[in-house]
MMTF fields as JSON, N, C-alpha, C and O atoms, coordinates in Angstrom:
{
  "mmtfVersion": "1.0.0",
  "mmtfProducer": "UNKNOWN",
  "numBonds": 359,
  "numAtoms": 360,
  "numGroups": 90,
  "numChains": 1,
  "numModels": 1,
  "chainsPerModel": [1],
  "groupsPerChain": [90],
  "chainIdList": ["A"],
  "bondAtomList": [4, 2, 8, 6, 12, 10, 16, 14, 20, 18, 24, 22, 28, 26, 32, 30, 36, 34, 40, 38, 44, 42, 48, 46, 52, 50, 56, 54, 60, 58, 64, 62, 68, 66, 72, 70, 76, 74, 80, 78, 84, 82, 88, 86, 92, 90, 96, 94, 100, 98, 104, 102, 108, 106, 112, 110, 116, 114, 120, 118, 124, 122, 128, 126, 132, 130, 136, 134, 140, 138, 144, 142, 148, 146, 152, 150, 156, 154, 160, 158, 164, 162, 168, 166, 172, 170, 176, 174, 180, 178, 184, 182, 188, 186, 192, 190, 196, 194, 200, 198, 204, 202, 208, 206, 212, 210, 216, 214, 220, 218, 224, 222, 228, 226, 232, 230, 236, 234, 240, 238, 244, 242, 248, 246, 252, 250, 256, 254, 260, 258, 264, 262, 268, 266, 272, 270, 276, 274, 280, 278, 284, 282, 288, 286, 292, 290, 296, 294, 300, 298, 304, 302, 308, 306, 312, 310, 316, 314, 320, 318, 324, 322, 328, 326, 332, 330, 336, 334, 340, 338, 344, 342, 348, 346, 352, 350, 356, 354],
  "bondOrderList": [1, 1, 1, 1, 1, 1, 1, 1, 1, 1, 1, 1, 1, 1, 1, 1, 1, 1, 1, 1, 1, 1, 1, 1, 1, 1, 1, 1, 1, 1, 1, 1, 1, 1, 1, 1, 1, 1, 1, 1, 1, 1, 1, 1, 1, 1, 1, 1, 1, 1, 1, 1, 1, 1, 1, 1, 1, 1, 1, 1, 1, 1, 1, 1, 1, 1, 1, 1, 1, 1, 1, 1, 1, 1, 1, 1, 1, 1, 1, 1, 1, 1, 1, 1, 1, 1, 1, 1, 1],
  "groupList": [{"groupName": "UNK", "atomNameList": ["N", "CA", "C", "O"], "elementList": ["N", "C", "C", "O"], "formalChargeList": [0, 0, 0, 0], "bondAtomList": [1, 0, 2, 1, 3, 2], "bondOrderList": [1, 1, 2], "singleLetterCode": "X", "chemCompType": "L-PEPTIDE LINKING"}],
  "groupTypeList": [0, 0, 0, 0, 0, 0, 0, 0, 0, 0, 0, 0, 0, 0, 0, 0, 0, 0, 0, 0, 0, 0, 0, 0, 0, 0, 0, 0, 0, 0, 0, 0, 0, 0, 0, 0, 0, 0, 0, 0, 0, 0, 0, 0, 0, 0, 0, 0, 0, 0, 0, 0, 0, 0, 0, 0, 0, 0, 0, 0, 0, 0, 0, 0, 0, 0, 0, 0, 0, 0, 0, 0, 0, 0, 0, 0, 0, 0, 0, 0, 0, 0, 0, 0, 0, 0, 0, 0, 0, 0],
  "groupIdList": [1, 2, 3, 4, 5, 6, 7, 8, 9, 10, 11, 12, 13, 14, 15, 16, 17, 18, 19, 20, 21, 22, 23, 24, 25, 26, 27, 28, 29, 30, 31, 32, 33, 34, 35, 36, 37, 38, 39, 40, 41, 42, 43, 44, 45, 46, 47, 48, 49, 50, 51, 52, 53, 54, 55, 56, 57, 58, 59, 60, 61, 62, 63, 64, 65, 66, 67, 68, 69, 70, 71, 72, 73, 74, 75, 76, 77, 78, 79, 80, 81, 82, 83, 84, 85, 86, 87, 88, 89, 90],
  "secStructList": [7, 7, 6, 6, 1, 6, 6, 1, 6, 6, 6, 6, 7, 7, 1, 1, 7, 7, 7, 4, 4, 4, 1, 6, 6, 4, 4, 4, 1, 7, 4, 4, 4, 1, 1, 1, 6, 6, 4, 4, 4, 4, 1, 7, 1, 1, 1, 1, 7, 7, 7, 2, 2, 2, 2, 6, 6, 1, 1, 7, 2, 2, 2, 2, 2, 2, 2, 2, 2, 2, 2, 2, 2, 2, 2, 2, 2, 2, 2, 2, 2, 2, 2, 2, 2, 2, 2, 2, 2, 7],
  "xCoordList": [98.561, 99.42, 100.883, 101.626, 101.356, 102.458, 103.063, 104.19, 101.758, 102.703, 102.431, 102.788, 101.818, 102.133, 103.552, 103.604, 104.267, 105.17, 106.672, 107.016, 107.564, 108.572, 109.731, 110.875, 108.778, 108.974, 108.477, 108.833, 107.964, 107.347, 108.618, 109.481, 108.419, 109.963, 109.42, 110.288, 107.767, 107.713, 107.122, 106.275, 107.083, 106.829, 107.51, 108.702, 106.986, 106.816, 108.055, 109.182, 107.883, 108.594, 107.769, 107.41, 107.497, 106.328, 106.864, 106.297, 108.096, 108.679, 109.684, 109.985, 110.135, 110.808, 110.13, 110.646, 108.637, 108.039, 108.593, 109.441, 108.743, 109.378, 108.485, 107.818, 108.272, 107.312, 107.483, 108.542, 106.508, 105.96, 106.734, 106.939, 106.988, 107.877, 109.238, 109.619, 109.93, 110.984, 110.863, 111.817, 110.026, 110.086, 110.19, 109.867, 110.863, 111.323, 110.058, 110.224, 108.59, 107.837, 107.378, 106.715, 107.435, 106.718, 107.333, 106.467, 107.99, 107.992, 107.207, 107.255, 106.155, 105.376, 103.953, 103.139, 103.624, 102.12, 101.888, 102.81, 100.618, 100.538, 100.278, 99.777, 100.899, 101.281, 100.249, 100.396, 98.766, 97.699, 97.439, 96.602, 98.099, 97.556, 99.057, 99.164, 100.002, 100.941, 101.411, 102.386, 99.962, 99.449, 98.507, 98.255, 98.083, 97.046, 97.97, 99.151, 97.094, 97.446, 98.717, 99.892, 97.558, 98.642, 98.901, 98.145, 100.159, 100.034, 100.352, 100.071, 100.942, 100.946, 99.961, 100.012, 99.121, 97.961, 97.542, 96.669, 97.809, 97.393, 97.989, 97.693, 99.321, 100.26, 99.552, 99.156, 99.341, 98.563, 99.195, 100.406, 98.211, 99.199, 98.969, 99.673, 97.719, 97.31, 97.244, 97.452, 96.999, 97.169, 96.01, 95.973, 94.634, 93.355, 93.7, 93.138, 94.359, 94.451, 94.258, 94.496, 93.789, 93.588, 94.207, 95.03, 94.087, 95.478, 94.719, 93.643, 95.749, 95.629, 94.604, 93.674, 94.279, 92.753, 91.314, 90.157, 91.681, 90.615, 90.183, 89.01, 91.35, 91.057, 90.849, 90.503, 90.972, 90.319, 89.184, 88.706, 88.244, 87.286, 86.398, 85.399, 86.707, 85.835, 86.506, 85.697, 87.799, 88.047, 88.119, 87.476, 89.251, 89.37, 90.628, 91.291, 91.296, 92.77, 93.207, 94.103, 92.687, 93.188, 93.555, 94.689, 92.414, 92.656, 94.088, 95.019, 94.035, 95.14, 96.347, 97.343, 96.404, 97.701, 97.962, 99.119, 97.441, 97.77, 97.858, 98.766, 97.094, 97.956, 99.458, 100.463, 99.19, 100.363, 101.941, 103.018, 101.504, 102.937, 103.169, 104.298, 101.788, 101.931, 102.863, 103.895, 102.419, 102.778, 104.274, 104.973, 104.937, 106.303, 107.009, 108.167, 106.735, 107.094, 107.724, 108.706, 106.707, 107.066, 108.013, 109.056, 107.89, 108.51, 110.326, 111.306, 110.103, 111.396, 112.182, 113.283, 111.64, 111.441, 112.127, 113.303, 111.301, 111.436, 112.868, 113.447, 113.325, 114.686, 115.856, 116.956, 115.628, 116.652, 116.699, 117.795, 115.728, 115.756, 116.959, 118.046, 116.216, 117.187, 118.607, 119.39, 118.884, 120.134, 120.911, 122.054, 120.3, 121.094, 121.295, 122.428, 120.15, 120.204, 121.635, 122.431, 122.024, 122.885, 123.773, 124.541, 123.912, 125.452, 125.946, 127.094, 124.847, 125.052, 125.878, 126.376, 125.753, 125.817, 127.509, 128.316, 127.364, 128.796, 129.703, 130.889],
  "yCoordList": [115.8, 115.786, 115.751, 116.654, 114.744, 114.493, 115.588, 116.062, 116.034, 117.196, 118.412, 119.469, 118.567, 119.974, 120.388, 121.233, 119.296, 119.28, 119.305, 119.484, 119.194, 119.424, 117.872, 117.82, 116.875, 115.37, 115.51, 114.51, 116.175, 116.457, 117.087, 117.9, 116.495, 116.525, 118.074, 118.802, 118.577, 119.493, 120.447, 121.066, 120.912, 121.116, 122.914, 123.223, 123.315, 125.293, 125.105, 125.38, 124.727, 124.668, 124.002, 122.83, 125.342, 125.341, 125.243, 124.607, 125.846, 125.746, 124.74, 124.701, 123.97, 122.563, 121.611, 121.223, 120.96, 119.851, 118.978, 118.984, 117.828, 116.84, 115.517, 115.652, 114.402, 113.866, 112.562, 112.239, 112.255, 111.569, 110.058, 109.189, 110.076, 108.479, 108.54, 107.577, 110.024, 110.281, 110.576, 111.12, 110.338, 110.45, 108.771, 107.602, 109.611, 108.355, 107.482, 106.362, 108.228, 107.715, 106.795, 105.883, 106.641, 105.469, 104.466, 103.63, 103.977, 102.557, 102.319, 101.234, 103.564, 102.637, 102.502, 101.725, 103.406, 103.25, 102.003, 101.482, 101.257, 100.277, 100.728, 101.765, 99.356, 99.088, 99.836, 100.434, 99.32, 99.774, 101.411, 102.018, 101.85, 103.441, 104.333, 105.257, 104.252, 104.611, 105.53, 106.197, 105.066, 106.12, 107.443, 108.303, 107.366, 108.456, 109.785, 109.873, 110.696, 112.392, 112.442, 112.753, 111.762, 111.776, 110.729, 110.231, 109.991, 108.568, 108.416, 107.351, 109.451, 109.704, 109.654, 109.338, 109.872, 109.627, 108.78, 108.697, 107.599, 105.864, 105.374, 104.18, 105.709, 104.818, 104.755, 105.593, 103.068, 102.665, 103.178, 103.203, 103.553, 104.218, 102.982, 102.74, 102.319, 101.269, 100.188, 100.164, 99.143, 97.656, 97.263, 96.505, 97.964, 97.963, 98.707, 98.275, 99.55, 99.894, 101.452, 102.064, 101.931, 103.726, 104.262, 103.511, 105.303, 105.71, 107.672, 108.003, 108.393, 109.916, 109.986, 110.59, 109.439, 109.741, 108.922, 109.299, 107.987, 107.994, 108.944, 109.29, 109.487, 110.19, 111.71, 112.633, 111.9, 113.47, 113.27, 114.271, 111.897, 111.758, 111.463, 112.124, 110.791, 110.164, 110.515, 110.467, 110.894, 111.473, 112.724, 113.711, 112.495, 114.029, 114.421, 113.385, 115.311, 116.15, 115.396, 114.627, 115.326, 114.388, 113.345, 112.883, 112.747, 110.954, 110.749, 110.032, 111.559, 111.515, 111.872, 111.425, 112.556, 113.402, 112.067, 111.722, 111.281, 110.299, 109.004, 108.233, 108.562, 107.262, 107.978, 107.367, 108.876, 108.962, 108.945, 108.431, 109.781, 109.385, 108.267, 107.782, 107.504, 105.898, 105.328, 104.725, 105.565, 104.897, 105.131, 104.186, 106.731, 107.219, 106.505, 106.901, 105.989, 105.757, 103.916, 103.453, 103.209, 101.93, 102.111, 101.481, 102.883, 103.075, 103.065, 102.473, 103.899, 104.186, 102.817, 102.394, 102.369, 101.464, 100.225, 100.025, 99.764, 98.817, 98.997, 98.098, 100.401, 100.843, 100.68, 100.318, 100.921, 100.807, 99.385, 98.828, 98.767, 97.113, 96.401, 95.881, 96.637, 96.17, 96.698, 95.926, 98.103, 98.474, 97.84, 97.643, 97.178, 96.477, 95.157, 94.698, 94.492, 92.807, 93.082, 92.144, 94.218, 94.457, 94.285, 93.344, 94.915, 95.329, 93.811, 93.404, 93.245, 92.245, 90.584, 89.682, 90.695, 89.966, 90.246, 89.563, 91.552, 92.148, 91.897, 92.109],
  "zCoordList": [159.802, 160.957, 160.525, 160.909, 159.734, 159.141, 158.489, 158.626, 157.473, 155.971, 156.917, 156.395, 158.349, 158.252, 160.091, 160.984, 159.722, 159.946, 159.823, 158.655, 160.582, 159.902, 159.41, 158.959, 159.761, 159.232, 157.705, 157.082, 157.117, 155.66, 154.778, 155.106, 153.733, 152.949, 152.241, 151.759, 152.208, 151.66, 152.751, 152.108, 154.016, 155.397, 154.75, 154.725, 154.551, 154.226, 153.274, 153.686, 152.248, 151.09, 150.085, 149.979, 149.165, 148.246, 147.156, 146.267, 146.945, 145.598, 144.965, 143.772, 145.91, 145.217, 145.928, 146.975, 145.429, 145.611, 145.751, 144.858, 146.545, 146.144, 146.347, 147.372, 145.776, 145.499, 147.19, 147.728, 147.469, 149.078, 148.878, 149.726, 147.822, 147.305, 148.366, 149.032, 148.361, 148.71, 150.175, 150.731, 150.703, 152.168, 153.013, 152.801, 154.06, 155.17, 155.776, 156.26, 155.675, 156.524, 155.265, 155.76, 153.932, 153.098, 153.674, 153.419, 154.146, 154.838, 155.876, 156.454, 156.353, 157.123, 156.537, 157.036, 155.291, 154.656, 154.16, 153.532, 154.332, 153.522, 152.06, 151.624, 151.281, 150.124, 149.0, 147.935, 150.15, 148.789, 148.908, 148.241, 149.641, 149.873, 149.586, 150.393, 148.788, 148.852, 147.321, 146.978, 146.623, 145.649, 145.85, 145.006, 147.132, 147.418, 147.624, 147.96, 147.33, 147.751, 148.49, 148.296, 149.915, 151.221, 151.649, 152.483, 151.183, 151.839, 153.321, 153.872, 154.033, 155.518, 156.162, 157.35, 155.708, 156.657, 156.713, 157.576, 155.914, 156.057, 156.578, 156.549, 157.515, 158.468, 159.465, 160.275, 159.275, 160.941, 162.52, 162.74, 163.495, 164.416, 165.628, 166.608, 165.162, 166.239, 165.736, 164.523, 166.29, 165.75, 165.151, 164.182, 165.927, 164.968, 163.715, 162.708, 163.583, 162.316, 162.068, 161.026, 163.224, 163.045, 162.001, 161.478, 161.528, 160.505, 160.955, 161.454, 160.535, 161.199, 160.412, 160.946, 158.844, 158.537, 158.938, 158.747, 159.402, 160.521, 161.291, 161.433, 161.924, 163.292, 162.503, 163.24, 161.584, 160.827, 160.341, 159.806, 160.305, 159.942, 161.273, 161.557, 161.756, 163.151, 164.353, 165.28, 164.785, 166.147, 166.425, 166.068, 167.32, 167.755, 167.939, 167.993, 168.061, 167.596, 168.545, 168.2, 170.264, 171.423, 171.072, 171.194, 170.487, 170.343, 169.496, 169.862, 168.265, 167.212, 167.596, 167.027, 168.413, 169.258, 170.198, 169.961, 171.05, 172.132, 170.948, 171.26, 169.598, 169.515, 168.264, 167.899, 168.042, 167.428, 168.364, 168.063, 169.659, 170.393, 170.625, 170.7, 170.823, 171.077, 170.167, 170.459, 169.068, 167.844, 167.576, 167.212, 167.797, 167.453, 169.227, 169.362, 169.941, 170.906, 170.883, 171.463, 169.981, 169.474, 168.746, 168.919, 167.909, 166.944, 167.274, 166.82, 168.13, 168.21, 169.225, 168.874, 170.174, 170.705, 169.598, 169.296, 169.312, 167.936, 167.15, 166.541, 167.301, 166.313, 167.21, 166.794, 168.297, 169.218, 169.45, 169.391, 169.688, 170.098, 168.931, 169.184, 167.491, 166.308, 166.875, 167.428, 166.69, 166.943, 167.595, 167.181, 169.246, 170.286, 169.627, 169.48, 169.2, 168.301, 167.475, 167.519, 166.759, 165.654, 166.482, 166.28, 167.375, 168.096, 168.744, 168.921, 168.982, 169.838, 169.199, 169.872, 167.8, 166.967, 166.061, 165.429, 166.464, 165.268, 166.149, 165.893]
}
Protein backbone atom coordinates (compact mmCIF):
# COMPACT_ATOMS: atom_id res chain seq x y z
CA UNK A 1 0.00 0.00 0.00
CA UNK A 2 2.70 2.33 1.22
CA UNK A 3 5.75 1.51 -1.50
CA UNK A 4 3.38 1.63 -4.26
CA UNK A 5 2.74 5.06 -3.63
CA UNK A 6 3.86 8.27 -3.85
CA UNK A 7 4.67 8.52 0.19
CA UNK A 8 7.53 5.83 -0.87
CA UNK A 9 10.93 7.45 -1.01
CA UNK A 10 11.40 4.85 -3.93
CA UNK A 11 7.56 5.16 -5.52
CA UNK A 12 8.62 4.69 -9.70
CA UNK A 13 12.16 5.40 -9.13
CA UNK A 14 14.14 2.33 -9.76
CA UNK A 15 17.39 3.72 -10.23
CA UNK A 16 18.46 5.68 -7.10
CA UNK A 17 17.24 3.23 -4.32
CA UNK A 18 17.19 4.73 -1.34
CA UNK A 19 17.18 2.63 1.68
CA UNK A 20 13.39 2.52 4.02
CA UNK A 21 15.71 3.84 7.06
CA UNK A 22 15.34 7.20 5.19
CA UNK A 23 11.77 7.44 5.06
CA UNK A 24 9.34 9.60 7.14
CA UNK A 25 6.96 6.74 7.86
CA UNK A 26 9.88 4.64 10.12
CA UNK A 27 8.67 6.45 13.01
CA UNK A 28 5.67 4.69 13.00
CA UNK A 29 6.97 0.81 12.44
CA UNK A 30 7.58 -0.99 15.45
CA UNK A 31 11.05 -1.33 16.61
CA UNK A 32 11.17 -5.17 15.99
CA UNK A 33 10.06 -5.03 12.34
CA UNK A 34 12.09 -2.17 11.09
CA UNK A 35 14.64 -4.63 9.60
CA UNK A 36 12.17 -6.39 7.32
CA UNK A 37 11.94 -5.99 3.38
CA UNK A 38 9.03 -3.74 3.98
CA UNK A 39 8.92 -2.16 7.16
CA UNK A 40 5.71 -0.16 6.02
CA UNK A 41 3.68 -2.62 6.17
CA UNK A 42 4.12 -3.28 9.94
CA UNK A 43 2.75 0.23 10.94
CA UNK A 44 -0.11 -0.56 13.14
CA UNK A 45 -3.22 1.12 11.58
CA UNK A 46 -5.52 -0.04 14.58
CA UNK A 47 -5.06 -0.26 18.20
CA UNK A 48 -5.53 -4.13 17.97
CA UNK A 49 -2.69 -3.96 16.01
CA UNK A 50 -3.69 -4.63 12.20
CA UNK A 51 -0.71 -3.68 10.16
CA UNK A 52 -1.36 -3.40 5.95
CA UNK A 53 0.25 -6.97 6.18
CA UNK A 54 -2.29 -8.33 7.98
CA UNK A 55 -4.80 -7.08 5.79
CA UNK A 56 -2.73 -8.62 2.52
CA UNK A 57 -2.83 -11.75 4.29
CA UNK A 58 -6.32 -12.07 5.93
CA UNK A 59 -8.48 -9.05 4.59
CA UNK A 60 -9.61 -7.34 2.01
CA UNK A 61 -8.41 -4.21 -0.19
CA UNK A 62 -11.88 -2.57 1.58
CA UNK A 63 -10.99 -3.34 5.02
CA UNK A 64 -7.24 -1.99 4.39
CA UNK A 65 -8.39 1.05 2.46
CA UNK A 66 -11.06 2.09 5.57
CA UNK A 67 -8.49 1.49 8.59
CA UNK A 68 -5.76 3.08 6.83
CA UNK A 69 -7.76 6.45 6.36
CA UNK A 70 -8.69 5.78 9.87
CA UNK A 71 -5.35 5.58 10.84
CA UNK A 72 -3.89 8.76 8.44
CA UNK A 73 -6.89 10.63 9.90
CA UNK A 74 -5.50 10.22 13.72
CA UNK A 75 -2.66 10.77 12.53
CA UNK A 76 -2.96 13.89 11.36
CA UNK A 77 -5.28 14.77 14.09
CA UNK A 78 -2.63 13.94 16.72
CA UNK A 79 -0.08 16.47 14.62
CA UNK A 80 -2.21 19.26 14.62
CA UNK A 81 -3.29 18.76 18.34
CA UNK A 82 0.77 18.93 19.24
CA UNK A 83 1.07 21.88 16.87
CA UNK A 84 -1.77 23.89 18.86
CA UNK A 85 -0.13 22.49 22.54
CA UNK A 86 3.21 24.16 20.82
CA UNK A 87 1.70 27.36 19.90
CA UNK A 88 -0.05 27.59 23.00
CA UNK A 89 2.95 27.45 25.25
CA UNK A 90 5.48 29.69 22.99
Amino acid sequence: MFEDSPTCLNYQNKEEWRPCSQCQLMQFVPQDKKDLAFPCRHIPLRPTGESVAHYYECGTEAELEESLKNWLKKKIDDLEGAEKAMAQTA
